[in-house]
Phi, psi and omega in degrees: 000123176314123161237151159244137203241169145201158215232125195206157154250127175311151174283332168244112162321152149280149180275131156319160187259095159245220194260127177294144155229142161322139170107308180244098153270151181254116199223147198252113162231143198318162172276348159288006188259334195335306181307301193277346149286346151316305173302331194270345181308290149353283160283001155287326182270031134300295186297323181217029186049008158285153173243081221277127149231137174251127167247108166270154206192186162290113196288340158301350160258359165291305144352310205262321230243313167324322212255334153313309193129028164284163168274040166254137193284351178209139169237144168280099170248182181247051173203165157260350207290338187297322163299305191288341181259022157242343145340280211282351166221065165038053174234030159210166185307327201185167185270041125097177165223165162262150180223013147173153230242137181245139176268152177238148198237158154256143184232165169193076148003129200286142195062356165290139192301007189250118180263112200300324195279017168253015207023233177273331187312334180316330201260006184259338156310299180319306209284316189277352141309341194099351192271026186214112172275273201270199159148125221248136164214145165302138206295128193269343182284325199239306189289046162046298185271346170289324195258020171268297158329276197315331182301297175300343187276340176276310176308000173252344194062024177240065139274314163300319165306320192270327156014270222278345216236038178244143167268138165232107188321167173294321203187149168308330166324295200290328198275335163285332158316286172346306205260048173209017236234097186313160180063025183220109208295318172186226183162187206216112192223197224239125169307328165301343175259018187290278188323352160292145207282359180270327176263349152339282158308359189215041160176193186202165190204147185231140083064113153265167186267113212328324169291008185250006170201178184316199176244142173290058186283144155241141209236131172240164179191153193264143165264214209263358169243325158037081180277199199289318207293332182296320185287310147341278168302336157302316169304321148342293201264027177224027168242129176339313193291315168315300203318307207285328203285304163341300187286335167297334260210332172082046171242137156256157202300090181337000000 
């Protein structure tokens, strides 16, 4: 697969990799959740005296790092196959639960020839004009909501047309930095980051439509080092108070 990279700091970092502590478990999460765990961070450690540090990423390289021997005690991803293949070679307790279905946005950046509320079709004019230089989605290999993108883009049949001209994030986080990139028409990221204040402020966005591409569950599980306060904190995040901060956040309820 043809790719074009571009060299950017993500709009949400991944957190460095530390040493587990009680108390502080270190959990490894997709990079669309990064906003609604900020809010739940707050309230858990109110509520149980934990304390969460979060690393975000591509939930297939979270994954991959896991299945190395990283020190994380959970993983969020925003897929399950990421969850059932560190399941199936025993590197978490159980296959894990979904806590909630994530939506993918068309996005377009204030002044792009692209009107997000005319949908992906909008772009099959543009595209036989010339008028889409970039157009930004997350790495379909490693990345959940990338491979949500290729699905609707192929099931629309402008996958091959849009091919050459896609920049690809690392993770969803980088890819709405992209599709917010001058010279980058939009692009197509996770209804959880509308609300930031960077893409908030520099664009508009509309809904794709489910059918167009597999449903986004996202699924967590602890993995085989897990401590008590990590076991905690999963019932946390499979409690109604999880639920409602999730639906802020644009996760709908599993």
């Amino acid at each position: 697969m043809h790719r074009r990279r571009l060299l950017a700091v993500a709009v949400f970092p991944c957190v460095p990799s530390y040493a587990s502590a009680e108390g502080r478990p270190l959990i490894a999460a997709a990079a669309s959740l990064q906003p609604a765990l900020e809010e739940a961070a707050a309230l858990i450690t109110a509520q149980t005296g934990i304390v969460p540090r979060f690393a975000y990423g591509a939930s297939g390289n979270l994954a991959r790092q896991i299945a190395q021997g990283a020190p994380f005690e959970m993983l969020l991803a925003a897929d399950e196959i990421s969850i059932q293949k560190l399941a199936e070679a025993g590197h978490t307790r159980d296959a894990g639960h979904v806590f909630g279905l994530g939506r993918l946005v068309l996005f377009a950046p204030r002044g792009s020839a692209l009107d997000p509320a005319a949908g992906l079709e909008a772009l099959r004019p543009l595209l036989a004009a010339g008028r889409v230089q970039r157009f930004a989605i997350a790495n379909p290999e490693i990345a959940p909501y990338g491979r949500a993108a290729e699905q609707a883009l192929r099931r629309l049949d402008l996958w091959e047309a849009l091919r050459p001209r896609l920049v690809f994030g690392e993770n969803i986080a980088q890819a709405a930095q992209f599709a917010m990139t001058e010279g980058t028409i939009g692009g197509l990221v996770a209804l959880s980051l509308m609300e930031t204040p960077a893409l908030k402020a520099r664009g508009s966005f509309s809904l794709v439509p489910v059918a167009l591409h597999d449903p986004l569950r996202h699924r967590l599980a602890l993995t085989k080092r897990a401590s008590h306060a990590a076991t905690r904190l999963q019932a946390w995040f499979l409690s109604p108070q999880a639920v409602a901060v999730f639906a802020r956040h644009g996760l709908e309820a599993p």
